[in-house]
N, C-alpha and C positions, 0 to 999 in steps of 0.2 A: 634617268638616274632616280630611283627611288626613295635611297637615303645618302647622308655624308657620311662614311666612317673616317676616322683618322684617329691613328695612336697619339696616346698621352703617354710623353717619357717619366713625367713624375706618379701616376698611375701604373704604369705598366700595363697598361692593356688598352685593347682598341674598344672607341665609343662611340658613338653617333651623334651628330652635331645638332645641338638646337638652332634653328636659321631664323636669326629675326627676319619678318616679313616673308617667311616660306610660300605662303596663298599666292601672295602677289606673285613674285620672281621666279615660280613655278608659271603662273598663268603667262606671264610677259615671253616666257623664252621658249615653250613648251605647248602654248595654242594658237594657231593661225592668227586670230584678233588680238592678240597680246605680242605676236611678233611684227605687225602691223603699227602698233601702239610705239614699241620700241624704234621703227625706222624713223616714224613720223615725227616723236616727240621723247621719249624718255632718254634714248642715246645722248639728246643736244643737248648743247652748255645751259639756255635758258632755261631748262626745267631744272637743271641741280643748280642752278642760281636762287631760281625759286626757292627750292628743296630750304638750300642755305640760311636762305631768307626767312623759312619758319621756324626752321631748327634756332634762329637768333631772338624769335620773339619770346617776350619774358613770360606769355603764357606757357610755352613749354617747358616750366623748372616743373611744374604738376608728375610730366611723363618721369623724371629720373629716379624718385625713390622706387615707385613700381619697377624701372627699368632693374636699377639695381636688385631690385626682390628677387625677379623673376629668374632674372642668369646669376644668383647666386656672386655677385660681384663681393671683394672683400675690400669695405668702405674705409676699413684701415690702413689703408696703404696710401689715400690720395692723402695731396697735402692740405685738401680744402676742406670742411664738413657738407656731406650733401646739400645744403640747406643754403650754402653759401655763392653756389652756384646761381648766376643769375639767367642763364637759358640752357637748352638741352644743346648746344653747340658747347656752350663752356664746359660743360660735364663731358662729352665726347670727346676734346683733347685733353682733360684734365692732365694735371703734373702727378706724379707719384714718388714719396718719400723717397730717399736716397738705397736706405737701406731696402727698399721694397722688391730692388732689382742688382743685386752685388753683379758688382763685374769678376768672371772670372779672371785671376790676378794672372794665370800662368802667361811668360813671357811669349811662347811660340804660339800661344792659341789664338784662333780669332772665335768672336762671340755672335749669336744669335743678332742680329739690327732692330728685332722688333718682338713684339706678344704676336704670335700665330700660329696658323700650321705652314709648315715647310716641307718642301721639294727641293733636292738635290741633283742636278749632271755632273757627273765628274766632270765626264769628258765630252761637250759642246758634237763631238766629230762623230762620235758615237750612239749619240740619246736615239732612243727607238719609242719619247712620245712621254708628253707629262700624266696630264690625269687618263689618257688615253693613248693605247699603246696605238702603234704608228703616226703619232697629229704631235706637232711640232710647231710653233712659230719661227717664222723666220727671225734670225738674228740682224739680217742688214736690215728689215725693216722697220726693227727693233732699235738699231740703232741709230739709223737713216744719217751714217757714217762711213766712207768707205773705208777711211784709215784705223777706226776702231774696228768694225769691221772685221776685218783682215786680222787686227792683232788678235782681237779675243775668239777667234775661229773655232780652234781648237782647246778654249780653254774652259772652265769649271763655271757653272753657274747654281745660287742659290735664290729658287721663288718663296715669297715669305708672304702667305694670304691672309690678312688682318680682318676682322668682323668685324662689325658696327659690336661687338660688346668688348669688345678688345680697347687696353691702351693704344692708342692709336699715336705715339709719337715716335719716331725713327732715330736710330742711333750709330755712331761709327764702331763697324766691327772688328776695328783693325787700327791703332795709331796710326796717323798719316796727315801728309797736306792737302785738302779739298781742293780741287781748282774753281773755277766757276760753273752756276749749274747753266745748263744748256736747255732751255726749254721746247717742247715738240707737240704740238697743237692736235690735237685729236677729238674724237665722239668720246664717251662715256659710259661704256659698255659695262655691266656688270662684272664682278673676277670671281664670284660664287663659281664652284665648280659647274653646279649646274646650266650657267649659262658657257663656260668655259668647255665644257663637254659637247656643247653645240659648234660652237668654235674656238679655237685654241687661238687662233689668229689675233683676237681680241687683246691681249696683253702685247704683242707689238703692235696695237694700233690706238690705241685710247690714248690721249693727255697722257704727259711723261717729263721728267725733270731727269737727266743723266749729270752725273755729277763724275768725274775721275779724281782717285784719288791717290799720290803718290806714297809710298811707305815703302821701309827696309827690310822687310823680312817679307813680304808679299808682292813685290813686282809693284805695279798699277794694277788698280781697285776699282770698277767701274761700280756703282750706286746710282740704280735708278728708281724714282717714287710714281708711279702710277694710278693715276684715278682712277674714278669709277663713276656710275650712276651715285648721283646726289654727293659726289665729291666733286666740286666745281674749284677747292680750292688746294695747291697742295705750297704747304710755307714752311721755307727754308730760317733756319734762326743759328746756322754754323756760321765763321767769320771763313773768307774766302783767304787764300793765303796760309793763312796761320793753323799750327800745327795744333793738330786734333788727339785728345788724347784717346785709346778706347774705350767704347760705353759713351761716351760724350754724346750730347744730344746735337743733331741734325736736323729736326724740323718736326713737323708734325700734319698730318692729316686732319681736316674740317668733317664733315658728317658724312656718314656713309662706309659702304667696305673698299678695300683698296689691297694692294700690295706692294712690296717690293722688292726688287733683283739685283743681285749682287754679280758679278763676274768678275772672277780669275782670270789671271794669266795662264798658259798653258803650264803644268806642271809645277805647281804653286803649292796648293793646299790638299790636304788629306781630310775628307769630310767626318764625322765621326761615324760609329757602325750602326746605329742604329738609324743615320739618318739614310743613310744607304741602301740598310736592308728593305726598312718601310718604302722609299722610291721606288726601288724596283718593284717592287709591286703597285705601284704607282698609288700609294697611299701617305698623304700628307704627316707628318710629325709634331706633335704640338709641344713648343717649348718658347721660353719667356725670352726676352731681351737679357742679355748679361751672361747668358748662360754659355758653357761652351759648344762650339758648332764645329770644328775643325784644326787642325796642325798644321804650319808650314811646314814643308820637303824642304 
């Protein structure tokens, strides 16, 4: 893979992705001693521990105004001043003003969970391959559930792949009651397509938090947070039980790129068209948290 393209819905047109640490995550995935590097040492928890561990030290507040220069980030939205930031981890989940992300109000719709680019299946029974057409992850391994499993077989799923320049914090896309999350112990594989284009299997097998959630106009709501390389941590900050409104925030990701997945029940939601179109051509989508993604049936 030579470059990323992915559409931007609020552009209108497809662009190419700036990849922080492109040298590297090309070398790692894409040269024999770099795929070496990765079995021995960058997949396991201890190096994104590491990782964690310098993204907290207060010498890294130096990297965030460059960080921000560089990708163009707009410093108006957070609720802190750069400046206030006391490591590049705090700057990495930062919070963002209310109004920075409206939730769409419409009652049938459900909304984007997070800032990234997105992949859409309608139909789980049907999918012919994400960023590659016939490469698939398994879903029971995904969900290392037989009874989920089984229910969401045939149903809708949405991949939602977040950059290390992205807000990085997770939200409910849908009113409902969260049950407990279920935690699934994995390596740390990178979710850049690039490494994902090597293999696809990687997103049902990394670190993973699945979360079900029940609501009235969507059946059960399966929400799962996935790490990555130099994401060692992924933290939940919903109350379990109690009714989530949508947009409400759900947790948030520590350092590094990540994703997350969403699943339907069969026959649930109707994606919107443009997220559709772009899938099928297995080209990611880029749209905010709050935005709309979909209609109940």
């Amino acid at each position: 893979m030579d470059k990323i393209v992915y559409y931007d819905r609020y552009r209108d047109e497809a662009c190419v992705e700036k990849v922080y640490g492109d040298k590297a995550l090309r070398w790692t995935y894409q040269t024999l001693g770099g795929r070496i590097s990765l079995n021995v040492l960058v997949k396991r928890a201890l190096f994104s521990h590491w990782y964690g561990w310098k993204m907290d030290r207060a010498d890294t507040r130096k990297k965030i105004l460059p960080f921000v220069q560089e990708f163009e980030l707009d410093a108006t939205e957070f609720v802190r001043d750069v400046d206030d930031f006391a490591n590049f981890n705090e700057f990495f989940f930062r919070e963002l003003k209310p109004d920075a992300r409206p939730i769409d109000p419409t009652a049938s719709s459900v909304v984007f969970p997070a800032d990234g680019r997105h992949l859409c299946v309608p139909d789980l029974s049907r999918c012919d391959g994400l960023f590659v057409k016939g490469e698939m992850f398994n879903l029971g391994t995904l969900l290392d559930n037989q009874r989920l499993t089984d229910r969401y077989a045939n149903g809708s799923l949405l991949l939602s792949r977040l950059c290390p320049v992205d807000y990085h914090r997770f939200h409910f896309p849908v009113a409902g009651v969260p049950g407990a999350t279920r935690l699934i112990n994995g390596p740390l594989y990178s979710v850049n397509p690039i490494a994902l284009c090597q293999n696809i299997h990687i997103l049902a097998k990394n670190k993973r938090c699945v979360t079900e959630v029940q609501t009235e106009s969507f059946g059960n709501v399966l929400m799962i947070e996935v790490g990555a390389t130099c994401v060692g941590s992924i933290c939940q900050t919903y109350a379990e039980g109690v009714m989530a409104t949508k947009g409400s925030e759900k947790g948030y990701f520590r350092f590094g790129g990540s994703s997350t997945i969403m699943i339907f029940e069969s026959g649930r939601i109707q994606f919107d068209q443009d997220l559709v179109d772009n899938s099928l051509q297995h080209r990611e989508l880029y749209a905010k948290v709050g935005d709309h993604m979909g209609t109940s049936i």
